[in-house]
N, C-alpha and C positions, 0 to 999 in steps of 0.2 A: 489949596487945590480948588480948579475951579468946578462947576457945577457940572460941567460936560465931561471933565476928568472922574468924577464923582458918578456920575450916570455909568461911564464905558466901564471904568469898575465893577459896579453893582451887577451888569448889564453881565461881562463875563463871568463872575460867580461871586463877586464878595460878599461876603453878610450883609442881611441886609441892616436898616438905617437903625432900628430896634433892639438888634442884637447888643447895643452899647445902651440898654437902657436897663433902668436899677431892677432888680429883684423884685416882685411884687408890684409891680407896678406897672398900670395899661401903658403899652408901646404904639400899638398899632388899631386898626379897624377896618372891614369890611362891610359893605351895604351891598345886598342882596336885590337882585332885577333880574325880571324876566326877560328883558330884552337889553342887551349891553352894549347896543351902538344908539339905541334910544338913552338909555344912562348917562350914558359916557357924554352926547351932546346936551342935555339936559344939565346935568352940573357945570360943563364947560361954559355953559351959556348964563346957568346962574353965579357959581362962584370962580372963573376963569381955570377950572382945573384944567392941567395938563395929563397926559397918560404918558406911560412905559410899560411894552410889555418885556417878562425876564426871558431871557434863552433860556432854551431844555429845559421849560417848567413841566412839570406837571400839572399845572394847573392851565390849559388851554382856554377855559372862557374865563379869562379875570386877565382887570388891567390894576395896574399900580397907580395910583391920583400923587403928582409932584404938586404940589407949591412953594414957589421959593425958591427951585432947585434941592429941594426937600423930599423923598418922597412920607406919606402921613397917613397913608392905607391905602384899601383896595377896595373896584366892583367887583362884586362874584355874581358872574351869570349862574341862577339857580332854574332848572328844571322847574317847571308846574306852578313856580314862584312859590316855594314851599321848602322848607330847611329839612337837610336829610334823614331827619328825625319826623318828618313828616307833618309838624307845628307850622304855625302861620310864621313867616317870614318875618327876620330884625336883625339890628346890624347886631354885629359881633365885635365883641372889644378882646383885643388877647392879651394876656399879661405874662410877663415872664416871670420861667421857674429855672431853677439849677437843674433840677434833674426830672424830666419827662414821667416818665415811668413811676418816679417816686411819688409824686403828686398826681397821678391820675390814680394812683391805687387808693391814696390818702385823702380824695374826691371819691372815689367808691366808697368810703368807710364812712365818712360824712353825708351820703344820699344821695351823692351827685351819680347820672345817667351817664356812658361812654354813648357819645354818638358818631355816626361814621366811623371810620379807621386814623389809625395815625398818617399825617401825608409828610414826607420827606422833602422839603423842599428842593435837595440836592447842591451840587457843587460848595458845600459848605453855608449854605442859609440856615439852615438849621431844621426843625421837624416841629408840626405841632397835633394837637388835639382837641377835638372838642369836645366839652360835659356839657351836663344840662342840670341846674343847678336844682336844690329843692322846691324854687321860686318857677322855674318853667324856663329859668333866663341861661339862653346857651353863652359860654364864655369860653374864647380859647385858650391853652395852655401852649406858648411859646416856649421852646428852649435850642441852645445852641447845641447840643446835640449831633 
């Protein structure tokens, strides 16, 4: 499949690139900017990132970073440059879990913070979560869901 075949995919709703990755283990990433067309030409210009943004996201200020025909995270335009838990701003690694729900309660019981809501990524992407660990370090909770 080629990489534009691969793109028009994703782009209509298939899971995204992480969804096929192991249990436990970081998939994806986010770096957080105040300004996302500043960002966005800033990386481009340092390490040739390309962008895509998804249809019917939910998520309106954030681009997806390809290389390779790959994509390997995201910018999230953050308000005030500050994470919604109201901490200094850092990127976010998410890792995947079987089951949403089961490990964010199972992060509660361990000390970890719910921050923000759950967001749905829709058309089949799957849903995630962010905690805020005992360390201060926000980490998402991916699942296909």
């Amino acid at each position: 499949m080629s990489s534009e075949q691969r793109e028009n995919r994703l782009l209509a709703g298939d899971s995204l690139p992480f969804a096929r990755t192991k249990v436990g283990r970081a998939a994806w990433f986010d770096l957080p900017c105040a300004d996302l067309a500043d960002a966005m030409s800033f990386y481009e210009g340092l390490l040739n990132w390309k962008y895509r943004q998804m249809e019917n996201s939910a998520l309106a200020d954030y681009a997806m970073i390809e290389v390779g025909g790959e994509l390997i995270g995201g910018l999230r335009q953050t308000p005030g440059h500050r994470t919604p838990g109201g901490g200094e701003t850092m990127p976010i690694l998410y890792f995947t879990v079987e089951n949403l729900e089961t490990k964010v309660v199972r992060a509660k019981e361990l000390g970890a913070k719910v921050v923000g809501q759950r967001v749905d990524l829709g058309k089949d992407r799957g849903c995630y979560q962010w905690i805020e660990d005992r360390e201060g370090n926000v980490i998402g909770l991916w699942a296909r869901e």
